[in-house]
C-alpha positions as CSV (number, residue, x, y, z in Angstrom):
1,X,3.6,35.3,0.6
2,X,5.0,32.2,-1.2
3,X,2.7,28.9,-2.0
4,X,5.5,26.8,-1.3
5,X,4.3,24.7,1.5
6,X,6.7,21.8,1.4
7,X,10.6,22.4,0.5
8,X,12.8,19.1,0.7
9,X,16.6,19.8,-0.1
10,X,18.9,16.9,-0.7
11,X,17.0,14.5,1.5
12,X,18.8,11.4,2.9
13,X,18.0,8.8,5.6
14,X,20.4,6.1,6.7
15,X,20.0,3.0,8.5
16,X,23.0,0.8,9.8
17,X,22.4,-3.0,9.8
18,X,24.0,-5.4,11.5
19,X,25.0,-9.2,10.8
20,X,26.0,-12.1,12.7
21,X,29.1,-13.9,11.4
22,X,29.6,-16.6,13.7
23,X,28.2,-19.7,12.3
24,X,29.5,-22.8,14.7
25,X,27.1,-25.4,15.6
26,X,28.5,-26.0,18.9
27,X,30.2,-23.5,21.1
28,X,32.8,-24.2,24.5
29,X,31.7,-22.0,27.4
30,X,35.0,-20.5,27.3
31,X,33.9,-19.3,23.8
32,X,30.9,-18.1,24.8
33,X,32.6,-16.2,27.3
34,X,35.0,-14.5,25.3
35,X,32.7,-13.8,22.8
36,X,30.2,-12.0,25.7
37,X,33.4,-10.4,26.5
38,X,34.2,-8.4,23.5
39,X,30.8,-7.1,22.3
40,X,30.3,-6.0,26.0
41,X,33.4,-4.0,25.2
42,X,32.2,-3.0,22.4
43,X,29.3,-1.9,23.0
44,X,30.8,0.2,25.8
45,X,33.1,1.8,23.3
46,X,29.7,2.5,20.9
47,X,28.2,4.5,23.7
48,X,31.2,6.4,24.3
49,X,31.5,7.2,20.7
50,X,28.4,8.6,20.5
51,X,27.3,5.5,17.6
52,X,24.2,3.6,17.3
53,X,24.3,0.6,19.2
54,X,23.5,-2.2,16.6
55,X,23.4,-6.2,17.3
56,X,26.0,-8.0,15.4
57,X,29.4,-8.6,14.5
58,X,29.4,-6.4,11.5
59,X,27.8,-3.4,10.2
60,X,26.3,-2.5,7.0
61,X,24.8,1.6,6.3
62,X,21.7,1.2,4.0
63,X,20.7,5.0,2.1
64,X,16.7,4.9,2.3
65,X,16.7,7.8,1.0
66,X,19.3,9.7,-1.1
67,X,19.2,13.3,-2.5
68,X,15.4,14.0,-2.4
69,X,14.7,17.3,-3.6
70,X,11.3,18.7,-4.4
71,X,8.9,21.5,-3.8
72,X,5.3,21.3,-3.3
73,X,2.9,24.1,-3.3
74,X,-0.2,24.9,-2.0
75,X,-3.1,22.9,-3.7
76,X,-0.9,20.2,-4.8
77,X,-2.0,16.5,-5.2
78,X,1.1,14.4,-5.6
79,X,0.7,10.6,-5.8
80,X,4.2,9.3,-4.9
81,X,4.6,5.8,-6.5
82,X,7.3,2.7,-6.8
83,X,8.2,-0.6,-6.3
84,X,8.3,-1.5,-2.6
85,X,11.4,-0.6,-1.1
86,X,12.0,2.8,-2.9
87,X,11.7,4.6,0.1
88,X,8.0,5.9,-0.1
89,X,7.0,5.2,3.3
90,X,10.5,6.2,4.7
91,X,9.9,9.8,2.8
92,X,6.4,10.2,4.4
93,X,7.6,9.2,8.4
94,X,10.4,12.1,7.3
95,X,7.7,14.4,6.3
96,X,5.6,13.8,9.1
97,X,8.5,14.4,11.8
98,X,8.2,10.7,12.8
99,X,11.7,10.0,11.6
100,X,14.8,12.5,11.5
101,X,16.6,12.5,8.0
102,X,20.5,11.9,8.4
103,X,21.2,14.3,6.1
104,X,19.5,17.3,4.3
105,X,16.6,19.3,5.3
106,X,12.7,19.9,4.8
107,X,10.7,23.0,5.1
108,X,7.0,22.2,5.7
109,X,4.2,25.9,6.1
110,X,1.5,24.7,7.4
111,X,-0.5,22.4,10.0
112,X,0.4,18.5,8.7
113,X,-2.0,15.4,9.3
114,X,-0.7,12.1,8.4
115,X,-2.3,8.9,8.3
116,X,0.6,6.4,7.9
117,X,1.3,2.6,9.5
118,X,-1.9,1.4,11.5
119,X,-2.3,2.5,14.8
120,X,0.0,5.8,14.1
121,X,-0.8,8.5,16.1
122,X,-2.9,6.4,18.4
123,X,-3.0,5.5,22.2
124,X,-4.2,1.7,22.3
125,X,-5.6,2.2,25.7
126,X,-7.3,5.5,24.9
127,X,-10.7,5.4,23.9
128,X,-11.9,6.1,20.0
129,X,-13.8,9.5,21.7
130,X,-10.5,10.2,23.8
131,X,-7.9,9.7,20.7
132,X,-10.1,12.3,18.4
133,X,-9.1,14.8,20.6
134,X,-5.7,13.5,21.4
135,X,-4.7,14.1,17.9
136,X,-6.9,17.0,17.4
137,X,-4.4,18.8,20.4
138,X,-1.7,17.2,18.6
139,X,-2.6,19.1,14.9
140,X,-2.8,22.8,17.3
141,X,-6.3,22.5,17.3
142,X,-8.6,24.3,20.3
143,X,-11.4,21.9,21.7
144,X,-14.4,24.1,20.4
145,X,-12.7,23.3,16.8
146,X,-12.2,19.6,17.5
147,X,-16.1,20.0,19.1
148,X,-17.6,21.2,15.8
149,X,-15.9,18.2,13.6
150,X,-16.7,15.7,16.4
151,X,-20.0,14.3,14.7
152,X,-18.6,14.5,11.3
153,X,-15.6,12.4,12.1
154,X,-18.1,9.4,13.8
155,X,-19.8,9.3,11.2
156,X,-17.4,9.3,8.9
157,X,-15.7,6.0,10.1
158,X,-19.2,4.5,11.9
159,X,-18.0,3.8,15.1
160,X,-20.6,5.4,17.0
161,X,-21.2,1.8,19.0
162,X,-17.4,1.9,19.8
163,X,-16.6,5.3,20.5
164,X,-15.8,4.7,24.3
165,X,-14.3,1.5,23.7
166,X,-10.3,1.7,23.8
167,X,-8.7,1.2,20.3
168,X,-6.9,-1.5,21.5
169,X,-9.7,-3.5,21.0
170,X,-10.6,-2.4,18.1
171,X,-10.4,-4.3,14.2
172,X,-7.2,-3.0,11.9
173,X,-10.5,-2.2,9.5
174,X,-12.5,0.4,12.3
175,X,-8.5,1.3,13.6
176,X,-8.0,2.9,10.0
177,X,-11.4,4.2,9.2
178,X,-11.4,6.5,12.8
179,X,-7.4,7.2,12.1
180,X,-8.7,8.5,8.1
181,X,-11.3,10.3,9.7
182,X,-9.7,12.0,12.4
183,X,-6.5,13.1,9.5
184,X,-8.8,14.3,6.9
185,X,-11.8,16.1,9.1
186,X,-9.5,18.4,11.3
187,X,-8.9,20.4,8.8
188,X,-5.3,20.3,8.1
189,X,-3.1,22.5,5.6
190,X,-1.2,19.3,4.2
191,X,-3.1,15.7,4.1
192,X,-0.5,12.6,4.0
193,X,-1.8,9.3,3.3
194,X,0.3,6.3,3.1
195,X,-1.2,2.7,1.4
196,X,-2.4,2.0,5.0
197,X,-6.1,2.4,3.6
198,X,-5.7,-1.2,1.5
199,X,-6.9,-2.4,5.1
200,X,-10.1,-1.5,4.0
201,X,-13.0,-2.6,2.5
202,X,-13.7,-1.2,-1.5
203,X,-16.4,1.1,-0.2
204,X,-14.3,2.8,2.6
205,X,-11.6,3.2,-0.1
206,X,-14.3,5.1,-2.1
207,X,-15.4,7.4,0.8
208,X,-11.3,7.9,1.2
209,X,-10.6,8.9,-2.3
210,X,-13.9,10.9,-1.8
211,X,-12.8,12.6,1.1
212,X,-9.3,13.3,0.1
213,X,-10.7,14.7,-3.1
214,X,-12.8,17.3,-1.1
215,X,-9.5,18.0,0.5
216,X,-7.7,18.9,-2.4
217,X,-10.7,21.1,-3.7
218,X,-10.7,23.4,-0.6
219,X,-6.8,24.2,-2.4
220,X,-4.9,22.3,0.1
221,X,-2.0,20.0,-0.3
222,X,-2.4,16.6,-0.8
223,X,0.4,13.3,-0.7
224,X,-1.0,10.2,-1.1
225,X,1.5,6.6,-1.7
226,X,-0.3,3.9,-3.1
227,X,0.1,1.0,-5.7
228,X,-3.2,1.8,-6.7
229,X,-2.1,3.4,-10.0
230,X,-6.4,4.6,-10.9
231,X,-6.6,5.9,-7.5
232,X,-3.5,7.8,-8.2
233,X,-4.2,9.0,-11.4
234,X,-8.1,10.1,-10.5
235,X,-6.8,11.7,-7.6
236,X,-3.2,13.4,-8.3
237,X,-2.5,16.1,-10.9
238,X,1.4,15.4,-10.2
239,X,3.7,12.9,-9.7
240,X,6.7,11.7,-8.3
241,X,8.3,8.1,-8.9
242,X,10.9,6.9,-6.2
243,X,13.5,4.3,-7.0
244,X,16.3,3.1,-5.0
245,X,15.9,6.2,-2.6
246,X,16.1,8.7,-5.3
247,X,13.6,10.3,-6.9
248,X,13.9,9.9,-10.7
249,X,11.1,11.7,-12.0
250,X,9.3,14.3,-11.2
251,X,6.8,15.1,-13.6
252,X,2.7,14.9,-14.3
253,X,0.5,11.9,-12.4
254,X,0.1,10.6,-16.3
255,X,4.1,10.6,-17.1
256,X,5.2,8.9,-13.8
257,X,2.5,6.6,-14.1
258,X,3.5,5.5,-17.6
259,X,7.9,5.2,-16.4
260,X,6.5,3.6,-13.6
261,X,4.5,0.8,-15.8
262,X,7.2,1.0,-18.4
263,X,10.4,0.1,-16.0
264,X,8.4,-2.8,-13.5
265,X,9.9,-6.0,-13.8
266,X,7.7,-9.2,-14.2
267,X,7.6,-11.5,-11.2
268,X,5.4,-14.6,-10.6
269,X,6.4,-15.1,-7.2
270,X,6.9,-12.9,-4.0
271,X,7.3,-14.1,0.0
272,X,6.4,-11.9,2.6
273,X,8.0,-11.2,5.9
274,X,5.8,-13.4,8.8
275,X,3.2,-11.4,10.8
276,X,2.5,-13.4,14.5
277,X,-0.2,-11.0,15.7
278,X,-2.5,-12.1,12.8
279,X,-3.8,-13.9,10.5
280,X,-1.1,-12.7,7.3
281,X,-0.4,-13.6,3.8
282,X,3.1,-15.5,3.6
283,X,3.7,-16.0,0.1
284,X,2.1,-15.7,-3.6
285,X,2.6,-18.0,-6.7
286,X,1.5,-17.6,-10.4
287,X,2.1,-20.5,-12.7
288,X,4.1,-18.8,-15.2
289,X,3.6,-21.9,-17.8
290,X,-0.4,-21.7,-17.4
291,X,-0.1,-17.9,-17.8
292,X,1.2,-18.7,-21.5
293,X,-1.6,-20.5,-22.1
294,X,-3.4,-17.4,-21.3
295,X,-4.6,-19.5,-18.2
296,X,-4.4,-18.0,-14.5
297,X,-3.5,-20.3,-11.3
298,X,-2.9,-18.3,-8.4
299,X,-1.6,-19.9,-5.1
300,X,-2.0,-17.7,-2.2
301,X,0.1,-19.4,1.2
302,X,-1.4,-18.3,4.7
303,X,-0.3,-18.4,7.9
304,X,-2.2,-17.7,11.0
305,X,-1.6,-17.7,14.7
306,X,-4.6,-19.8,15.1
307,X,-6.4,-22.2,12.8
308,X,-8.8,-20.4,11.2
309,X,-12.9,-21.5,11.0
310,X,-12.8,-21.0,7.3
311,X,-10.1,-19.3,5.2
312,X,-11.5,-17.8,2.2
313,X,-9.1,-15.5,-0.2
314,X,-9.7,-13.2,-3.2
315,X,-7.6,-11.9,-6.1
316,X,-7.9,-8.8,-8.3
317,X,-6.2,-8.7,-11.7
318,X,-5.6,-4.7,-12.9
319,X,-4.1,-3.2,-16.1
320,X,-1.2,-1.3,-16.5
321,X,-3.4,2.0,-16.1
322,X,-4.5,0.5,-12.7
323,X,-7.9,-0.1,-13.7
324,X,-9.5,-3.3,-12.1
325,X,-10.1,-5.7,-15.3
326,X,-11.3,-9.2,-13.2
327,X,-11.5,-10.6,-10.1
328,X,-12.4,-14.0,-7.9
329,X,-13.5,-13.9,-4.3
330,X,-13.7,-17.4,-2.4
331,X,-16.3,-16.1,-0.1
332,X,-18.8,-15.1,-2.9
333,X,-17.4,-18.3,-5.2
334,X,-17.5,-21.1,-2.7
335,X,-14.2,-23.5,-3.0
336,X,-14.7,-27.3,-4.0
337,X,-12.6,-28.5,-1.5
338,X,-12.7,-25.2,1.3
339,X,-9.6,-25.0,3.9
340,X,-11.1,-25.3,7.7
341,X,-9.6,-25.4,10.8
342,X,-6.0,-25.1,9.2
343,X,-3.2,-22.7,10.7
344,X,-1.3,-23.1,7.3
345,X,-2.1,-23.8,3.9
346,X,-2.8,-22.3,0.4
347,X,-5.9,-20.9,-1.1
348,X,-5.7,-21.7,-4.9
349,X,-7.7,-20.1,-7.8
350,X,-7.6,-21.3,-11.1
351,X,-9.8,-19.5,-13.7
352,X,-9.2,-21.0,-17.5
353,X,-9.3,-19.3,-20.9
354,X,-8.8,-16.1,-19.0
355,X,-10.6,-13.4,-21.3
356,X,-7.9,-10.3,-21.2
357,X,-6.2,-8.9,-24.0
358,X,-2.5,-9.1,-23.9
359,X,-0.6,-6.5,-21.9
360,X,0.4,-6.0,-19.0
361,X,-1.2,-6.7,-15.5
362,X,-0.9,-6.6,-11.6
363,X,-2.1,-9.2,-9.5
364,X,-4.0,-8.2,-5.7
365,X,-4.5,-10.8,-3.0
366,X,-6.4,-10.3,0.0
367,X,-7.2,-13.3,2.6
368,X,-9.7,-13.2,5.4
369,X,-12.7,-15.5,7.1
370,X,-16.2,-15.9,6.5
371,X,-16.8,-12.8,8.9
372,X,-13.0,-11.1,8.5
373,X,-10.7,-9.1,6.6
374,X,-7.2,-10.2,7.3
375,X,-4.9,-9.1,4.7
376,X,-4.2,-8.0,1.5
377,X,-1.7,-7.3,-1.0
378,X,-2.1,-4.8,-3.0
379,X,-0.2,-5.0,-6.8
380,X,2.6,-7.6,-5.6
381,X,3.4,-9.2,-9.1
382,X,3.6,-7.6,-12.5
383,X,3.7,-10.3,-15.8
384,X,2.8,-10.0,-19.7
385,X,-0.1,-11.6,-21.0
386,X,1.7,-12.3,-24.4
387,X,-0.3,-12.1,-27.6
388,X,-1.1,-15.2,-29.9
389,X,-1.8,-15.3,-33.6
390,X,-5.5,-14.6,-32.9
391,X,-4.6,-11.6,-30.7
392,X,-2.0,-10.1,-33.1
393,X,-4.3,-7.8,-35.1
394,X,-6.8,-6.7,-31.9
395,X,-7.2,-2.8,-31.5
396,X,-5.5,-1.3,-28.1
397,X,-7.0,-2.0,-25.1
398,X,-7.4,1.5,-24.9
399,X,-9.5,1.6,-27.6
400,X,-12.2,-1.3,-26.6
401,X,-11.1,-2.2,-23.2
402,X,-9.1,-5.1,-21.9
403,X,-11.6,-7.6,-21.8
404,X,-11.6,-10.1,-24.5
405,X,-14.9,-11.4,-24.3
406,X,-15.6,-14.2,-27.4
407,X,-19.2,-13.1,-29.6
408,X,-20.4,-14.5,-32.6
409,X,-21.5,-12.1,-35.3
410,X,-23.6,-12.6,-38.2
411,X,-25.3,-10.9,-41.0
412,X,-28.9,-10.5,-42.3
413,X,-30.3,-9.0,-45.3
414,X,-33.5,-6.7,-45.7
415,X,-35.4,-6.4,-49.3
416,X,-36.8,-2.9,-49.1
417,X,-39.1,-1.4,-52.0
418,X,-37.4,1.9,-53.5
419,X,-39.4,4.6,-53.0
420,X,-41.5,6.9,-55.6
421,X,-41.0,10.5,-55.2
């Protein structure tokens, strides 16, 4: 009997995109007309083809993936890491049998639980108690199993108050923790877990890791994406690093981890795609100037579909290991001037002298309310903290840690009487 459990062969997945060329400012009805014309025909023509019907006037094939090949066996923990867009997430839907690859094939032994976008896998109008065993039939699972794992799963993501409430109504944070629960405690062959669980708060992520660990000691196969790089280092004892849709190494957690550092680009600013529903992070600054200095001034832009009572925002600096070195939370460090009743605006944090020994460093940003967790974005920008003349002849930071905390030292003398044998 093999322990192969997972067998991808020359993986590939293909989107086609399409763009809009017209660009006149004002258009005659008889243009309009024409125009309604010909993609009506063309879109006829598609369907007959057999093509993807895409909106626009031209089309453009995107390669999400391209020649994946890997094998995982039983026991396996694989932390699969990269910069976004390498086709992480795109690889785990294809795992999972959400989305069909193009091109290729994948063998997967076993009973798969995935845990990938919020609200995967989930009925909104379904209640929590109603959706355990929804997906429990969905894994192949009889009700007496799903019965005995029923208690353990509550409590897990404490929602016994809101068990027969539909999900719908439920927050992104108690929609992730009963979605974890539900993935890990049914007892699957092969756990996938996507970066979904930056939705929660640092203690779920704990019981997580915790959980998932457990997993991987009962010997079965673990896959967990995440920019975490500790998490995936203290979880995974392999690891594979995606780029461009390809996977260019495949190797142990500590060696991707270490091309992964080695190859990210610094980047001081990054925009993010607007989210209506909620309350969403829209873009984050660094001031690269201030950073030279050695200090840190973070601008984090919101935007919300609502003014918000009081928006309060947090950042978390880690190194290049992806050990958590400092962080500032606006909710536990009150703001001089705080932002209220604002649909728009920018949270800034400035913290001087920063204490960190050069290297290099991600930046986190999370944004919320007094009583709320929004968002958060987790290991957006990588930069250098440069060294200085003072810093030149420092030890590694992996020899005293990467705080660079200022002490004063100095020296006493003692007089002591030799002693008579």
């Amino acid at each position: 009997m093999t322990d192969i459990v997972i067998r991808a062969d020359r993986l590939g997945k293909r989107y086609v995109i399409g763009h809009r060329t017209e660009r006149e400012r004002y258009t005659a009805l008889r243009d309009v007309l024409t125009r309604s014309t010909t993609r009506l025909l063309r879109t006829a023509l598609d369907v007959a083809r057999g093509r993807q019907l895409i909106d626009g006037d031209e089309r453009e094939e995107f390669w999400a993936l391209s020649e994946v090949s890997f094998e995982l066996k039983r026991g396996d923990v694989v932390g699969v890491v990269g910069r976004n867009g390498a086709g992480k997430s795109t690889l785990l839907k294809v795992l999972s049998r959400i989305t069909e690859p193009t091109r290729g094939r994948v063998e997967i032994r076993g009973r798969l639980a995935s845990l990938l976008e919020v609200g995967t896998g989930f009925h909104p109008e379904l209640s929590g108690r109603e959706n355990i065993y929804l997906n429990g039939a969905i894994l192949g699972m009889r009700r007496a199993e799903i019965d005995r794992k029923f208690d353990e799963i509550v409590a897990f993501a404490e929602v016994e108050k809101f068990l027969d409430t539909p999900v719908k109504r439920y927050s992104s944070g108690m929609y992730v923790r009963l979605a974890f629960a539900v993935a890990a405690h049914l007892e699957p062959e092969i756990l996938v877990v996507d970066e979904v669980l930056a939705v929660g708060d640092a203690e779920f992520q704990k019981k997580c890791l915790g959980k998932m660990k457990d997993v991987a000691g009962q010997g079965r196969t673990v896959i967990f994406v995440s920019h975490n790089l500790a998490a995936v280092k203290a979880l995974c004892n392999r690891g594979l690093l995606l780029a461009g849709g390809r996977v260019v190494r495949d190797d142990s957690v500590d060696a991707v981890v270490r091309q992964y550092v080695n190859t990210s680009d610094a980047a001081y600013s990054i925009s993010f795609a607007a989210n209506s529903a909620r309350p969403a992070i829209s873009a984050i600054d660094v001031d690269s100037e201030a950073l030279a200095e050695r200090h840190l001034i973070v601008d984090i832009h919101f935007a919300s579909p609502k003014p918000l009572h009081t928006a309060v925002g947090g950042i978390v600096l880690r190194a290049d290991t992806g050990e958590a070195v400092w962080g500032s939370n606006s909710r536990f460090h009150p703001s001089r001037n705080p932002v209220k009743g604002v649909a728009y605006g920018v949270l800034r944090c400035e913290a001087r002298r920063l204490p960190i020994r050069p290297g290099r460093y991600s930046l986190s940003a999370w944004l919320g309310d007094w009583h709320e967790d929004y968002d958060a974005r987790i290991d957006v920008l990588n930069f250098t903290v440069g060294a200085d003349d003072a810093h030149s002849l420092l030890p590694p930071a992996s020899a005293v840690g990467h705080l660079d905390w200022p002490a004063e030292w100095g020296a006493a003398f003692e007089t002591r009487e030799a002693s008579i044998a």
